[in-house]
FIVEXDREN-495992 format. One record per residue (C-alpha): residue number from 1; residue in one letter; x, y, z. Coordinates in pm, whole numbers, plus 50000, padded with zeros to 5 digits. Layout:
{site NUM, a, {X, Y, Z}}
...
END
This chain:
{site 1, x, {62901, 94184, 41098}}
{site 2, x, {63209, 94179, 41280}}
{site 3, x, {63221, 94258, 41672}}
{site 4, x, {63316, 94578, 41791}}
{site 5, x, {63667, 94587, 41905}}
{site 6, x, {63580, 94576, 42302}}
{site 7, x, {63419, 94272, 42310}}
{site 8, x, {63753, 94123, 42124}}
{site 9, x, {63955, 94224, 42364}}
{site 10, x, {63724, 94102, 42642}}
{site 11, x, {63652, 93711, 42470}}
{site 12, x, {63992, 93525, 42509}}
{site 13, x, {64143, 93424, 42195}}
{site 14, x, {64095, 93045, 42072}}
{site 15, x, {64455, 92966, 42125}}
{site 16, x, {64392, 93096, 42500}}
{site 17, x, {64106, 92832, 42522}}
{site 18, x, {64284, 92565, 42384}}
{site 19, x, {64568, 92577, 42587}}
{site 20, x, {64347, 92610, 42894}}
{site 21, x, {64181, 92340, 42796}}
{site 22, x, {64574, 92089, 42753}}
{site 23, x, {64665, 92258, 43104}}
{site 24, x, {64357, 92117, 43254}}
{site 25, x, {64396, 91815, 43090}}
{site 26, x, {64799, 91745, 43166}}
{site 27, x, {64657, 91871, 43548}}
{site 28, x, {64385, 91601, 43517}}
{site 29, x, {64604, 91338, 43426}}
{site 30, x, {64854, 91411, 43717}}
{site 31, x, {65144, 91461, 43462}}
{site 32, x, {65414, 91728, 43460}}
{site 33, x, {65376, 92019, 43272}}
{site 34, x, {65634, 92091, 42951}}
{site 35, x, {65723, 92435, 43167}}
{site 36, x, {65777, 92244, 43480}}
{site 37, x, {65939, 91912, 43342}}
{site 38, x, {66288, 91824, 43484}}
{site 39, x, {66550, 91737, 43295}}
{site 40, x, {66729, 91388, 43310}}
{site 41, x, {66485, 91223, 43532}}
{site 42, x, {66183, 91016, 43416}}
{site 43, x, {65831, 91240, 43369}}
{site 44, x, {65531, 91199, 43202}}
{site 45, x, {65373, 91475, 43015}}
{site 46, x, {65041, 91465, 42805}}
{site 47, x, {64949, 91710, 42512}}
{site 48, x, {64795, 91750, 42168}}
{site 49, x, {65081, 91623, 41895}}
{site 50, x, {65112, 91977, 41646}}
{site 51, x, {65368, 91775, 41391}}
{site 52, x, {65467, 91469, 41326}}
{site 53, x, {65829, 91478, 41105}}
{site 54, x, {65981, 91192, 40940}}
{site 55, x, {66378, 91303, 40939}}
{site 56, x, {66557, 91054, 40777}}
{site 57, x, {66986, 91111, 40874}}
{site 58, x, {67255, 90902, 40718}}
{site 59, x, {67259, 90709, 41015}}
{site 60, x, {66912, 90612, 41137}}
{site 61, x, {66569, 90715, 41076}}
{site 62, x, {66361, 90911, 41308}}
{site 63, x, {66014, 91022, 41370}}
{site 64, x, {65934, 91375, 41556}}
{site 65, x, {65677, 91513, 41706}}
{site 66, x, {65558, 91823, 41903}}
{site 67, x, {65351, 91790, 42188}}
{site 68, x, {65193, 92098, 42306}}
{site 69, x, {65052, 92089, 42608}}
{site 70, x, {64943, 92434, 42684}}
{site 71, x, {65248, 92569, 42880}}
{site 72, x, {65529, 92479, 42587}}
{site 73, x, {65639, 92242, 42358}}
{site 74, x, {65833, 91926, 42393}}
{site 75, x, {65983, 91703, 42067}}
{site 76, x, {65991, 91333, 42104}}
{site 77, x, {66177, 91160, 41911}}
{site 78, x, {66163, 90774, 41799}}
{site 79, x, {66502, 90633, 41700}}
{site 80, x, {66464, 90362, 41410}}
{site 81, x, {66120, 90459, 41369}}
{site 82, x, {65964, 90584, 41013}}
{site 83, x, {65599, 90550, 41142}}
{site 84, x, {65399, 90520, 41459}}
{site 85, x, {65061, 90390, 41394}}
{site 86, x, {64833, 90662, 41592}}
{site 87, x, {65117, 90902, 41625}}
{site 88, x, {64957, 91205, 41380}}
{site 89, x, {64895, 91547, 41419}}
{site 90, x, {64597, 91643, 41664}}
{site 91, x, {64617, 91311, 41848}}
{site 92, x, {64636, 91354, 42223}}
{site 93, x, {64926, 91176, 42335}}
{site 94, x, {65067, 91089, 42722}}
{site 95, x, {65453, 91006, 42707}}
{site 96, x, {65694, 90906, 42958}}
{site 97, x, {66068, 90935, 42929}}
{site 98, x, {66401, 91194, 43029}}
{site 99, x, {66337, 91524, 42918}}
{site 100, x, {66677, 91622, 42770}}
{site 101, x, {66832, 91929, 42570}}
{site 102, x, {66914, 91968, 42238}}
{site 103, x, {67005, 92320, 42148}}
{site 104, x, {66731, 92536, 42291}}
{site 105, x, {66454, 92278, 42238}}
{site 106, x, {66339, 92007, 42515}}
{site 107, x, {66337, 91667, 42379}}
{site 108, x, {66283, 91326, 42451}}
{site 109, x, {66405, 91016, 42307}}
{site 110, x, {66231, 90692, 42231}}
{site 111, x, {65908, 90782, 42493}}
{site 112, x, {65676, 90545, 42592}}
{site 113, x, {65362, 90704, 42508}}
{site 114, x, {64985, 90594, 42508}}
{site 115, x, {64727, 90758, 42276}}
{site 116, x, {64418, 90903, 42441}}
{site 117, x, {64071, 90957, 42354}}
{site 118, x, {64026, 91296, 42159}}
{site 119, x, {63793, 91369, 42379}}
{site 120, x, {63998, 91289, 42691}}
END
């Protein structure tokens, strides 16, 4: 039996609790937040990776993903890259780099990263 409509509108949604749960983690980690990142100097950010895109260009290869980390989302991009062993969807990820522009979307290039524990 369903719940009644009050108590749905009481119990936060499980998007609500998951990005709770990445702010407290980015927090935890004493990285910037994707809201708060600056542009064009070095950062490090931390998040859960949503995609990971292979978009191959006439001139080089490179691997996307999105890292969410509860306050927005950031692409990073590998130059050269057609794989990242570790780099796949749902792994938590803590990357360093310039936060950048490209359109309307935050990006950053070729990021250091380290994978973390799932359960980090």
């Amino acid at each position: 039996m369903p719940a009644p409509r009050f108590i749905e509108r009481l119990l936060p949604s499980a998007q609500t609790v998951e990005a709770d749960e990445l702010r407290v983690g980015t927090l935890q980690r004493r990285c910037a937040t994707v809201a708060n990142a600056p542009l064009a100097v070095p950062v490090t950010v931390s998040g859960t990776l949503r995609t990971v895109t292979l978009r191959p260009t006439a001139d080089v290869a490179a691997l996307e993903a999105e890292l969410y980390d509860g306050t927005g989302t950031l692409t990073l991009i590998w130059l050269g890259r057609r794989a990242i062993r570790g780099i796949t969807p749902g792994r938590i990820v803590q990357a360093s780099g310039r936060v950048t522009m490209r359109g309307e979307h935050l990006v950053m290039f070729n990021p250091t990263y380290e994978l973390l524990p799932v359960s980090a």
